[in-house]
N, C-alpha and C positions, 0 to 999 in steps of 0.2 A: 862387716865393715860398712856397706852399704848403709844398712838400717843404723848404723851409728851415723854417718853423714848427711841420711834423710832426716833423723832424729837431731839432727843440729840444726839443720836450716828450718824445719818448719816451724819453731817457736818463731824466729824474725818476721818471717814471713807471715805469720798468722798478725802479729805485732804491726808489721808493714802495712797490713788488710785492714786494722782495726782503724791506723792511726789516717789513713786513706779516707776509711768511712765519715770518721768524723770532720775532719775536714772538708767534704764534702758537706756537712749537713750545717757545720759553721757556714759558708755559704753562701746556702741555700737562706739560713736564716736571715744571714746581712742585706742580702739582694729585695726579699720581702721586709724588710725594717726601711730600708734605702724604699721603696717602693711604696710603701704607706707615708713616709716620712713624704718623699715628692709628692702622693696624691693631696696629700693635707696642705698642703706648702702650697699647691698648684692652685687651690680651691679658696685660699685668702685674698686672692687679687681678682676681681672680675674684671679689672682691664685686662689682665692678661689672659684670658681665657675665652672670654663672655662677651659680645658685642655691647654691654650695656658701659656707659663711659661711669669712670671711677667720680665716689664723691667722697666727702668726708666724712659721712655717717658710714657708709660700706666699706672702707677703708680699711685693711687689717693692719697692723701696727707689731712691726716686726724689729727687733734691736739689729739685725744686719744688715749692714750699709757698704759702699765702696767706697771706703776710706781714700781718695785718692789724693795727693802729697805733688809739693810743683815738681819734684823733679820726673816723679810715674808719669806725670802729664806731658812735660817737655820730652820723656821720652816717648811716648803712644804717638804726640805731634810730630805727625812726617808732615813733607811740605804738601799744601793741600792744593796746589796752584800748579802741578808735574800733569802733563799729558800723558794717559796712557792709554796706548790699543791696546787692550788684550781683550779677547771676546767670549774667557768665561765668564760664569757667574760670582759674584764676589758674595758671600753671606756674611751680614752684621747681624749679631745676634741683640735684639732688641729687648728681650725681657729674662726675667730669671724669678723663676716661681719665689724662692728663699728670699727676696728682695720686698722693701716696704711700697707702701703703693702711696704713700704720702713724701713731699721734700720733708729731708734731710736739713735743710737748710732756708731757712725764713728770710724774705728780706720786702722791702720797700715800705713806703710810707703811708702809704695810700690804706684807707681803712676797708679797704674792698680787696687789698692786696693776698691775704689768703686765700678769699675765694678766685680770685684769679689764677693763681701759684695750683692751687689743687685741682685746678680743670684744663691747666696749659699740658700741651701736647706737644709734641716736636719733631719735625721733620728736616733733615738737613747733610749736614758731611761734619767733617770731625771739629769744626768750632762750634755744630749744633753741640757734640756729643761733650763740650765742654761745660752744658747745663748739668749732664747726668754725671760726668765725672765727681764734680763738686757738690752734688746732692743737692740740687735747684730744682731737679725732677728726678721722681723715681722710674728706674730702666723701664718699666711697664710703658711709662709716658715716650721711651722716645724711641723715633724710628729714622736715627740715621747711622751713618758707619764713615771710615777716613776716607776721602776721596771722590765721596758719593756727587753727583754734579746734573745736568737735567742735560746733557749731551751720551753720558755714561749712564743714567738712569736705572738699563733694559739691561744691565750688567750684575746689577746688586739684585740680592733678595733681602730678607730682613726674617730674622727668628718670630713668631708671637706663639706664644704656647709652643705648641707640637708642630708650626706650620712653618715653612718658608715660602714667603710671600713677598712680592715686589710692593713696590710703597704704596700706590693707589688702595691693593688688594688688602695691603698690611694697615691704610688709614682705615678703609670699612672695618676691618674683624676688629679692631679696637673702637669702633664708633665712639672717639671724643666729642667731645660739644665744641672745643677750642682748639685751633690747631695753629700753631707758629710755623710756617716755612722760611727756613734762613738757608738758602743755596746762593750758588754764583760763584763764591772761591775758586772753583777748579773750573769753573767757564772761561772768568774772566781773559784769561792770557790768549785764550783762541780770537777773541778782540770782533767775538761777531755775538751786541746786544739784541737784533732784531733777533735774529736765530733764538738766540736764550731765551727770551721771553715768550714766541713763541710757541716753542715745547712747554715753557712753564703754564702758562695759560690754558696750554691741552690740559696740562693736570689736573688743575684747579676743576676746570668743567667737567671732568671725569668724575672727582672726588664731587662736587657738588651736585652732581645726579647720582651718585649713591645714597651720599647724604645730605640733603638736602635744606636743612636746619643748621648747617656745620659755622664755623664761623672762623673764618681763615684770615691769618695777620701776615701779611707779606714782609720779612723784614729784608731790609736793604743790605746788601753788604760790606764788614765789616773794615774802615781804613788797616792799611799797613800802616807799621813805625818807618821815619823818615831814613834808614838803614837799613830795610827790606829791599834786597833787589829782584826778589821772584818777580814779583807785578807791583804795576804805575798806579795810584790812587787816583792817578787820573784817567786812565783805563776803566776802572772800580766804581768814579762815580758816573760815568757815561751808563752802565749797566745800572744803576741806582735810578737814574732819570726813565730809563728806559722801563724799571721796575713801575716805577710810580705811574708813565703814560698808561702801562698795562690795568692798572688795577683804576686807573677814571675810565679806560675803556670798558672795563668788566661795568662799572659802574650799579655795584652792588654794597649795599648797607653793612651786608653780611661777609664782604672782603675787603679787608683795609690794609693801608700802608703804612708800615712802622718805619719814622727815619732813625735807625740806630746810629747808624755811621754819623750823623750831626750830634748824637748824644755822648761818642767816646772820641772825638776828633779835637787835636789842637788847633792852635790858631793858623797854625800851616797847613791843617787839612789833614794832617798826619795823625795814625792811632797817638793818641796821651802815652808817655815815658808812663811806666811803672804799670800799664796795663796789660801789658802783653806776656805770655809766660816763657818769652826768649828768644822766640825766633823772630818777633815783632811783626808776626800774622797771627798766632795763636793767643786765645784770651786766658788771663789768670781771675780768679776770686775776682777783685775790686772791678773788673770791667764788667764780668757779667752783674754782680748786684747793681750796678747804677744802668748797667740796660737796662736790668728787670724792672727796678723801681720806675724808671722814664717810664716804660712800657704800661706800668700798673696805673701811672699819672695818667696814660692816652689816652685807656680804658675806662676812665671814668669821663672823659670827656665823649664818651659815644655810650651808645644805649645796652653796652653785652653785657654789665652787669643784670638789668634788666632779663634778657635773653638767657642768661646762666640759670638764673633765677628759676624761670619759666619754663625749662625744658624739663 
């Protein structure tokens, strides 16, 4: 009876061992397909790996994008202007190998405005991350996250490749030629400009003794709609003005001041109806093209096309 009982269970079980092995060796094989598949992926974008900054000849040209839709947007948009203590670290993941290393999304008028769009960089908090939502910049280009603020800074890191790096650390390993800094949203309500600026000006001279060539556009930050009650625009542009002293103090060719907030502001001072994606802090599609386009207008009125050029 025995050997009849052992003789029944060993066929399963021999069955069991088989069906075990192989699945194991399925796997083994996915793991190595997933693994060649990210080395190859990782190796298209030399911004995201390579200190050397992306152009549009190196450019890999990839069909997968972040299709991102208003309402994904309104809902990623928390309010960006909430104080908060907490004194881990926050990680924005800033790049994704799988991703194009060129925009998604073409805009302005300006004849120079490609080469500007494919060398812009970005650093900022989650109205930054409204360029990359919308395919204005590919993830490679940007290095901000929600909340991000230059009081909270030392709090965030920032994905690039394989690394978590704080922003200064995260501008070097990506060495852009162009870098846009759009902060202050989540300063603004602490209601102390001097303060804000400057820590922001540390940064700048950090980042400009790494890299030294770099070419940093300070933009101001962006109006509420006249039914935002997070924070006062007039709060908003005291920190604007305060931006601007900063950057005639820097008093470098190589860092300038973008007034965006004059570019998307009604006649009341207030963000434009129809630009905001709901909360009337956060930007939709039609606000950022008519920044970017002002933007691309600016840049032809100063020498970085020249400087793009030549680097």
């Amino acid at each position: 009876m025995i050997k009849t009982i052992l003789g029944r269970i060993r066929i399963p079980v021999i069955l069991l061992l088989v069906i075990l092995s192989l699945a194991a060796a399925a796997l083994t094989i996915a793991s190595a397909k997933k693994s060649s598949h990210e080395a190859a992926a990782a190796n298209s974008c030399k911004a995201a790996l390579n200190a050397e900054p992306v152009t549009a000849e190196t450019a890999a040209v990839s069909a997968s994008t972040e299709a991102a839709t208003t309402s994904s947007v309104r809902t990623a948009a928390t309010s960006t202007a909430s104080v908060s203590t907490a004194s881990e670290t926050t990680t924005s993941v800033t790049t994704a190998a799988e991703d194009v290393c060129k925009p998604q999304r073409y805009v302005g008028t300006s004849s120079n405005s490609a080469l500007y769009q494919e060398n812009l960089f970005t650093a900022g908090d989650s109205i930054t991350l409204g360029l990359r939502y919308y395919g204005f910049i590919p993830r490679e280009h940007s290095i901000a996250g929600d909340s991000v603020s230059m009081w909270n800074l030392s709090h965030f890191s920032f994905t690039v490749g394989s690394e978590e790096l704080g922003l200064v650390d995260a501008v070097e390993r990506l060495h852009p030629k162009m870098l846009y800094m759009w902060l202050g949203m989540n300063d603004v309500n602490l209601n102390m400009p001097q303060k804000f600026v400057k820590k922001y000006s540390e940064v700048i001279d950090e980042i400009r003794e790494r890299i030294p060539d770099i070419i940093i556009i300070v933009a101001a930050v962006t109006p509420v709609g006249s039914g935002c009650k997070v924070v006062k625009n007039t709060i908003i542009r005291d920190y604007n003005a305060a931006l601007m002293e900063m950057v005639k103090r820097i008093d470098s060719p190589s860092v300038l001041f973008f007034d965006d907030y004059s570019v998307i502001c009604d006649d009341d001072l207030c963000l434009t109806n129809g630009y905001s994606s709901g909360d009337g802090m956060h930007l939709y599609i039609p606000c950022y093209t008519d920044i970017l386009t002002a933007l691309f207008d600016y840049l032809d009125t100063t020498d970085v096309k020249t400087k793009l050029e030549t680097k």
